[in-house]
N, C-alpha and C positions, 0 to 999 in steps of 0.2 A: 633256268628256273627263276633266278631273281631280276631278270631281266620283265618277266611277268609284273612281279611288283612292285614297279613302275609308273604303274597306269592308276595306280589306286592314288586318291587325293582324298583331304580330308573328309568329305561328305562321304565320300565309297568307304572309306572307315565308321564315316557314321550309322551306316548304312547296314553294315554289318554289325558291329554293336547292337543295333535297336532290333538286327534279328534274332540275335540271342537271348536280348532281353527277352523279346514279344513268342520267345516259343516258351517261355514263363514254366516246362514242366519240370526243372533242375533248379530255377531259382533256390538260394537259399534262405530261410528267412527274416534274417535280415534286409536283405534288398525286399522284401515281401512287407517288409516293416515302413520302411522308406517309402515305398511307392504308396503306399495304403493308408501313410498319413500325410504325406505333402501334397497337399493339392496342384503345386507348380511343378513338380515333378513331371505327373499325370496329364496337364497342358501340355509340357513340349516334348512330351513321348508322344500326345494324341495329333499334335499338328505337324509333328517329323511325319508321324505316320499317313496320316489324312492325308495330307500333298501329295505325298511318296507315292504309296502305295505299293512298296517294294518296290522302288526303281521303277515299276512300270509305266507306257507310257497311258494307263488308264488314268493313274495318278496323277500327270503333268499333265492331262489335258482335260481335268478337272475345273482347271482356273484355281487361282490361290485364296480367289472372295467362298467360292463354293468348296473349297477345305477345308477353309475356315466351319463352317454353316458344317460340315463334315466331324470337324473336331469337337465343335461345342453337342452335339447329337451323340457321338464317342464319349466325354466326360459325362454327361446325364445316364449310358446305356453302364459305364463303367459306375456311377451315382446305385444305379437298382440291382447290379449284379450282388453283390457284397449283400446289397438290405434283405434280399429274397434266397438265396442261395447258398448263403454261410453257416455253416451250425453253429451252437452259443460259444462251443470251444473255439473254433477258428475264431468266432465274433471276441472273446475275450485274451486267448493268444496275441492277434491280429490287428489292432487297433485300426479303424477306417476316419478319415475327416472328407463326408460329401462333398463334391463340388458348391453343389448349392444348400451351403449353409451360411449362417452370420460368422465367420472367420476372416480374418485378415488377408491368408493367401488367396481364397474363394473372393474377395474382391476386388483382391493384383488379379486375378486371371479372366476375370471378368471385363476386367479395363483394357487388358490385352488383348483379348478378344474381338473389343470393339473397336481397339485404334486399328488392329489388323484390318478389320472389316472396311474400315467408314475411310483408311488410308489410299492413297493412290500406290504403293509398295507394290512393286513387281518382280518375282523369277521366273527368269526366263529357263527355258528349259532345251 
């Protein structure tokens, strides 16, 4: 049995992490708190995820420019979920800070996004 894991390396840890996070129905709210107001948080859950795409190889043959364009599309869809979907009590429970708002983290992630884009950075898969 623990010759099994073995095989696991840090990414396959990450991997699993981000699927516990992203089945999001036991979160508690705390981490509900975290996520809903870091914006940088929310980037590199969206571009772990984007890439990935659960380990799949739909995800790695994506390209990592078109994940990218995947992730910034995921922050905007995660931007309207919360505005349109939240009742006042979640909304004031809950705190939210948009992607695209005037905030500081919203324009680290924004610069992120672009150096990703406009970089020659390659994983290989």
């Amino acid at each position: 049995m623990l010759g099994e894991l073995k095989i696991f390396n840090f990414f396959k840890y990450s991997m699993i992490l981000y699927l516990t996070i992203a089945d999001g129905m036991n979160n508690p709210s705390k981490l509900q708190k975290l996520y809903s107001k870091h914006v940088l948080i929310r980037l590199a859950y969206t571009l772990f995820g984007a890439f990935n795409v659960y380990g799949s190889t739909v995800g790695m043959d994506l390209g990592f420019k078109t994940s990218i364009i995947v992730a910034t599309i995921m922050l905007v869809l995660l931007d309207l979920i919360p505005k349109y979907m939240r009742t006042k009590d979640e909304k004031k429970d809950i705190p939210f800070t948009p992607f695209l708002s005037a905030n500081k983290q919203s324009y680290i992630a924004i610069r992120v996004l672009v150096y990703l884009y406009t970089s020659d950075f390659k994983i290989e898969s």
